[in-house]
C-alpha positions in Angstrom: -20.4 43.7 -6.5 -21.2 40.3 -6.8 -20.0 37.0 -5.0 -21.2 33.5 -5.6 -20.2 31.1 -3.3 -19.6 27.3 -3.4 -22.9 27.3 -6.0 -23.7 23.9 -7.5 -26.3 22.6 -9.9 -27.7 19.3 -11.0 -30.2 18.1 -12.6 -32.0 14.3 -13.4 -31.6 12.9 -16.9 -32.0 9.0 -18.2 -28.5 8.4 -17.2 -28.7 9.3 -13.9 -27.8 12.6 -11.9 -26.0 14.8 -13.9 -23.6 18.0 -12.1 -23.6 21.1 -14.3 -22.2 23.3 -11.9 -19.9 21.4 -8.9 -19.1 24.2 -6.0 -17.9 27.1 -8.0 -16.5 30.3 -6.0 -16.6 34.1 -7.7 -15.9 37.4 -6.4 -16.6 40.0 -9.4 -15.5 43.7 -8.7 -18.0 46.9 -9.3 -17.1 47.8 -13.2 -15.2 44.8 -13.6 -15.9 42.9 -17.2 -15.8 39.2 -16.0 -15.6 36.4 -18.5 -16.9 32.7 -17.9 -14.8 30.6 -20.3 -15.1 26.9 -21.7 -16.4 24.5 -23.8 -19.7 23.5 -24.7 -21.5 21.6 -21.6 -18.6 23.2 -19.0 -21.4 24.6 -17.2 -20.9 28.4 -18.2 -24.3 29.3 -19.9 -25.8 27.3 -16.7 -23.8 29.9 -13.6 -24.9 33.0 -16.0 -28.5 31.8 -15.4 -27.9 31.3 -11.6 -26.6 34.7 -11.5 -30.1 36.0 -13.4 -32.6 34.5 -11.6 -33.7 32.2 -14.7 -32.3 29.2 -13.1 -32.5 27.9 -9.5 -29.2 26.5 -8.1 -29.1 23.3 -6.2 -26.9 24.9 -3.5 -24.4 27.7 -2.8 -25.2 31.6 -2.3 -25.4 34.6 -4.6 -25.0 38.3 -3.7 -25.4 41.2 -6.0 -24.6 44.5 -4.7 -24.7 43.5 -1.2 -28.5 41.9 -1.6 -28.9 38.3 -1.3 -30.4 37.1 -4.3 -30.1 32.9 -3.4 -29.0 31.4 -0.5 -30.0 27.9 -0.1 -29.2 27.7 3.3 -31.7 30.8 4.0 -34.2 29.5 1.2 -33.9 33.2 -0.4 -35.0 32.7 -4.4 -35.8 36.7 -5.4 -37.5 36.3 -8.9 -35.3 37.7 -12.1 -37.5 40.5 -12.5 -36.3 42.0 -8.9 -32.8 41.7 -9.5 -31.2 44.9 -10.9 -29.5 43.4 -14.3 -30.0 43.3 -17.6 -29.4 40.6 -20.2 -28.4 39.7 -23.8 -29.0 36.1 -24.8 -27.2 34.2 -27.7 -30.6 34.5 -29.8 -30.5 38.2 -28.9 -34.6 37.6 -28.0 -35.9 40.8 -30.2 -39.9 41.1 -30.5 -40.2 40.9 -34.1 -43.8 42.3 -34.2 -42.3 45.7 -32.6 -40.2 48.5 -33.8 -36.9 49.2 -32.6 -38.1 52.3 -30.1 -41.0 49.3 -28.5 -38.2 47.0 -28.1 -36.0 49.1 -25.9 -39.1 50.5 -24.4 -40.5 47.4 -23.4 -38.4 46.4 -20.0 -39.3 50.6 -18.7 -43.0 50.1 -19.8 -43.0 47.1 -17.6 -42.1 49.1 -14.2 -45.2 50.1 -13.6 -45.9 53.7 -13.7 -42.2 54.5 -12.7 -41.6 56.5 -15.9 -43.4 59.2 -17.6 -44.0 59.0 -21.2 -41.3 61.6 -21.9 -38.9 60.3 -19.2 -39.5 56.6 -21.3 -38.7 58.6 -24.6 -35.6 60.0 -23.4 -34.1 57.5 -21.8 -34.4 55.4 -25.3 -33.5 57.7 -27.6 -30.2 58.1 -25.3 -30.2 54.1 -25.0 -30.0 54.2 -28.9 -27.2 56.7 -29.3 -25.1 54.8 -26.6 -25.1 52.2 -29.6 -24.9 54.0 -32.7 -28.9 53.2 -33.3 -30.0 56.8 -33.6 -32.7 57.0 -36.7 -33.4 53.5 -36.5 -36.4 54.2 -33.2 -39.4 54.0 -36.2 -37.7 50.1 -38.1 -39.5 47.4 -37.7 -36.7 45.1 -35.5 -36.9 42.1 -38.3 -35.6 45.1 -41.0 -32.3 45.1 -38.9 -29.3 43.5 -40.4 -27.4 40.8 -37.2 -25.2 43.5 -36.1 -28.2 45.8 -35.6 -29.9 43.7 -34.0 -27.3 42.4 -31.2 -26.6 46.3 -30.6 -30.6 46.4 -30.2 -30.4 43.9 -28.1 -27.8 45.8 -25.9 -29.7 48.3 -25.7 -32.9 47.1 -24.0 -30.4 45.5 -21.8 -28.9 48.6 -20.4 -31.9 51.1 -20.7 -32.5 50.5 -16.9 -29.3 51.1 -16.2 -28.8 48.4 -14.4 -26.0 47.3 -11.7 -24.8 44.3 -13.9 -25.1 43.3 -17.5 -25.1 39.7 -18.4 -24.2 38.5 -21.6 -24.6 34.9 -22.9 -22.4 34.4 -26.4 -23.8 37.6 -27.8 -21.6 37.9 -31.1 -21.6 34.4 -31.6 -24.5 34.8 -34.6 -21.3 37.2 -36.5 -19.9 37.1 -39.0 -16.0 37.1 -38.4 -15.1 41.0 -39.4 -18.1 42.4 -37.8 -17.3 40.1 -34.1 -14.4 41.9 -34.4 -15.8 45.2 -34.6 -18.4 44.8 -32.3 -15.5 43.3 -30.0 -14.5 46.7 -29.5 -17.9 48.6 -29.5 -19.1 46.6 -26.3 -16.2 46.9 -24.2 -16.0 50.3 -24.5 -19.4 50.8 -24.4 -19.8 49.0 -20.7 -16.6 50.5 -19.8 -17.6 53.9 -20.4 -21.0 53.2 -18.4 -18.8 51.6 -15.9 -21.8 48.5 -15.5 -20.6 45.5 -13.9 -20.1 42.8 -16.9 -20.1 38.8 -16.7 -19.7 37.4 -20.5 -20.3 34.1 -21.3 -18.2 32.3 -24.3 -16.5 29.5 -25.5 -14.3 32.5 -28.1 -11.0 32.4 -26.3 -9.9 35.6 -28.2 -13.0 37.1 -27.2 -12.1 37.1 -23.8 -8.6 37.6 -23.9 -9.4 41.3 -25.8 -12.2 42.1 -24.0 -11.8 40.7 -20.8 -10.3 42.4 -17.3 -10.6 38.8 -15.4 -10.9 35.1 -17.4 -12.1 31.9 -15.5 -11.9 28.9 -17.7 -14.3 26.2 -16.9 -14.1 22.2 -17.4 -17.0 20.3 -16.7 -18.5 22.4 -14.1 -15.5 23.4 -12.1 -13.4 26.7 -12.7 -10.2 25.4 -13.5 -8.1 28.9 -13.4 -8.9 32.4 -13.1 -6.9 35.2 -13.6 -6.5 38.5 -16.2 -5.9 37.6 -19.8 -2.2 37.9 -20.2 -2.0 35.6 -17.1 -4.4 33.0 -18.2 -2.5 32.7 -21.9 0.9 33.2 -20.5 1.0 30.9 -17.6 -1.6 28.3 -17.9 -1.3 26.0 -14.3 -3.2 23.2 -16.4 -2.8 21.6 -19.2 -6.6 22.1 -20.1 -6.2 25.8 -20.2 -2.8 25.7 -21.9 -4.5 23.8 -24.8 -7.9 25.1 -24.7 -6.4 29.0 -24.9 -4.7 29.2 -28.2 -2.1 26.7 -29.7 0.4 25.4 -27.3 3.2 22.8 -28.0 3.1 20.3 -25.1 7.0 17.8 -24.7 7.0 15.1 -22.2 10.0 14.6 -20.0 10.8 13.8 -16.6 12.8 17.3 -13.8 16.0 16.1 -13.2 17.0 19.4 -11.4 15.3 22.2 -9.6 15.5 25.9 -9.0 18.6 27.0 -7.8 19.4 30.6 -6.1 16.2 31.7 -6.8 15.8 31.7 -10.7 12.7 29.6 -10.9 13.9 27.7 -13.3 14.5 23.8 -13.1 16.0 21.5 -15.5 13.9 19.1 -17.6 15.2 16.1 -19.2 13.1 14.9 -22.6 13.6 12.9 -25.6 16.0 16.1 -27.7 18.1 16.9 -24.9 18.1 19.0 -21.7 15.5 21.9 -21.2 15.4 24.9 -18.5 12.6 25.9 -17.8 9.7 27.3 -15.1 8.3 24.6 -12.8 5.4 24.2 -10.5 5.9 25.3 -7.1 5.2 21.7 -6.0 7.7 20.5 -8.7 10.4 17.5 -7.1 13.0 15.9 -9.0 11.9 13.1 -10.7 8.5 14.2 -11.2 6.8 13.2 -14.8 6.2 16.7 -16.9 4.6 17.8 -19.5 6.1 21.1 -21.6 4.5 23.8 -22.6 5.1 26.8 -25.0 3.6 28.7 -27.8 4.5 28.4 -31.4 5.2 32.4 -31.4 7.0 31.8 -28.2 9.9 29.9 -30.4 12.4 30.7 -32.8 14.9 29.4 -35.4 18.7 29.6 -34.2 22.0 29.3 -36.2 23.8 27.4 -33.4 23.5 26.2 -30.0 25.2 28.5 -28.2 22.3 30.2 -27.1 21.2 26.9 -24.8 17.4 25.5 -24.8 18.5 24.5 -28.4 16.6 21.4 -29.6 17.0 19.8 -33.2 14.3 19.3 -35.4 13.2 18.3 -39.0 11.2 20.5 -40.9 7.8 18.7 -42.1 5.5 21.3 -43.5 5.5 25.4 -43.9 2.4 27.5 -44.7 2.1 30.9 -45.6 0.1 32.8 -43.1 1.0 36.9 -44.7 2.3 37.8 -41.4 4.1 34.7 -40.4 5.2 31.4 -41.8 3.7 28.3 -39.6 5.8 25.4 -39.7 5.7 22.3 -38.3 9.5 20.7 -36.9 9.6 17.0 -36.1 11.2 16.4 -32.9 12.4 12.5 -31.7 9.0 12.2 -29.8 7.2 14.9 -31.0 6.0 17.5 -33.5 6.6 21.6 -32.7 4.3 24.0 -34.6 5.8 27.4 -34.5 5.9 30.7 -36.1 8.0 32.1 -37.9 8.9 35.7 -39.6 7.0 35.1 -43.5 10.6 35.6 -45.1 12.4 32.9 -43.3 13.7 30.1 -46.0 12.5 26.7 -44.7 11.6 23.5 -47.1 10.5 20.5 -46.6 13.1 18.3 -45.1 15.2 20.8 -43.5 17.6 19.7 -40.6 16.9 23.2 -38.4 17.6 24.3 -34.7 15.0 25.5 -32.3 15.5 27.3 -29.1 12.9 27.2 -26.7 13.4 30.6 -24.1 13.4 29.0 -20.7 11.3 32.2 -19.4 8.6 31.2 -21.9 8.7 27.6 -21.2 7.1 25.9 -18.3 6.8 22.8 -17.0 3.1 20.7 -15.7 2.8 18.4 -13.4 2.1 15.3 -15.9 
């Protein structure tokens, strides 16, 4: 549905030539809900823009639906207006001086004489159930509370049913129960309509829940792509392992690799010996860098278990559905979670296994 292909964007500033977008590669399946991923200035906002026509790339091609829509190489540039999407900005973009019905109306009023009055009508009123706006045609759009309005907002957006829906950090202007709600309301909504859907954020559990493919970004490049549970799960970066969630990161050195097929190498670091997963390009000797989630860890009673490091405890805090604790290592500090009625002060001498299937090793 659509491809972009080795796209790149700069731009001039006082310091000099600035790259926004360095050579990025996408392939985005019809009804697939694609997330763009990063932080602020990685160049996400920028590629959505590409992919709208609102922003002219420096190189690289585009191709929605099978239509060209840039190509530098073939100097194509088709105009926003004549590519079949429909958008939600951050700022959601509502006409204040028009009610709710003129705002959804407005993108069907401006094809020309394609739509009758009555097929216009219809086609809102249906736009406006599709996001639980019903009664609310006749409100003046600055009546509407945030919620109301992004869902407003959605709705112009796919009144045309278009082939792709774009959406640039749409709950972003939330409050933190209703994101979560609205979460929800969108991904079932585009599922059920089966649009093609690129989302823009920098809310990694925004795109984890709503997502069918991640890429996370760093300055312009797309560091790793991949479904959710792959992206939080096995981070090939140490960007993306720190970036996606909290992640406790212990530096030692592989002093054995895979053997018989397990996958799993030895590591050696500060507390002891570690098995764990390593890079395909892994060698003994290599420097590393451990990685695994707080949840990921538990509290053991002995050592027989193996992965067993030993810790001191520096700090606990009561989450209601978990204790958080932080365990002093010889070269480092663990944050993990425990179950909210495990007994752990201040000073504590505890062990902590580290599963070797959970734990994996980055080239350092």
């Amino acid at each position: 549905m659509i491809r972009i292909e080795n796209l790149s964007v700069s731009y001039q500033s006082a310091a000099g030539e600035v790259q926004a977008v360095r050579g990025i590669d996408i392939d985005i399946a019809a009804g697939q809900f694609y997330t763009l991923l990063g932080p602020s200035g990685c160049g996400k906002t920028t590629t959505l823009r590409c992919l709208a026509g609102l922003e002219q790339p420096s190189a690289g091609t585009i191709t929605i639906g099978g239509q060209v829509v840039f190509s530098s190489a073939q100097q194509v540039m088709v105009p926003a207006y004549k590519r079949d999407i429909g958008m939600v900005f951050q700022s959601y973009a509502i006409w204040p001086h028009m009610n709710v019905f003129e705002n959804v109306a407005f993108p069907l009023r401006e094809m020309r004489g394609r739509f009758s009055r009555k097929e216009i009508r219809e086609k809102v009123l249906n736009a406006l159930t599709l996001v639980q706006l019903d009664g609310y045609a006749e409100r003046p759009a600055p009546f509407l509370s945030g919620g109301q309005q992004q869902r407003l907002a959605l709705a112009r957006a796919i009144v045309r049913e278009p082939k792709v829906l774009l959406l640039d950090e749409p709950l972003s202007n939330l409050d933190a129960k209703l994101r979560e709600a609205t979460r929800t309301e969108i991904r079932d909504l585009v599922k059920r309509l089966d649009i093609t859907t690129v989302y823009v954020t920098h809310d990694q559990l925004e795109a984890l829940t709503m997502s069918d493919v991640v890429a996370v970004m760093q300055e312009g490049r797309i560091v790793q792509e991949g479904s959710p549970a792959a992206i939080y799960g096995q981070p090939k970066e140490r960007f993306v392992a720190d970036f996606i969630g909290l992640s406790n990161f212990v530096k030692g050195r592989i002093t054995s690799l895979p053997q018989n097929g397990s996958g799993l190498g030895i590591v050696e670091t500060a507390s002891g010996s570690v098995r764990c997963q390593l890079p395909d390009s892994a060698a003994t000797g290599n420097p590393v860098v451990l990685v695994i989630r707080p949840e990921d860890m538990q509290i053991v009673m002995s050592r027989q278990s193996g992965n067993v490091v030993e810790g001191q405890v520096l700090s606990t805090m009561f989450m209601g559905d978990a204790t958080e604790c932080q365990v002093a290592l010889k070269d480092t500090v663990l944050r993990l979670k425990v179950h909210p009625t495990t007994k752990l002060a201040r000073g504590d001498t505890v062990l902590v296994e580290l599963p070797a299937e959970r734990c994996r090793a980055l080239i350092a």
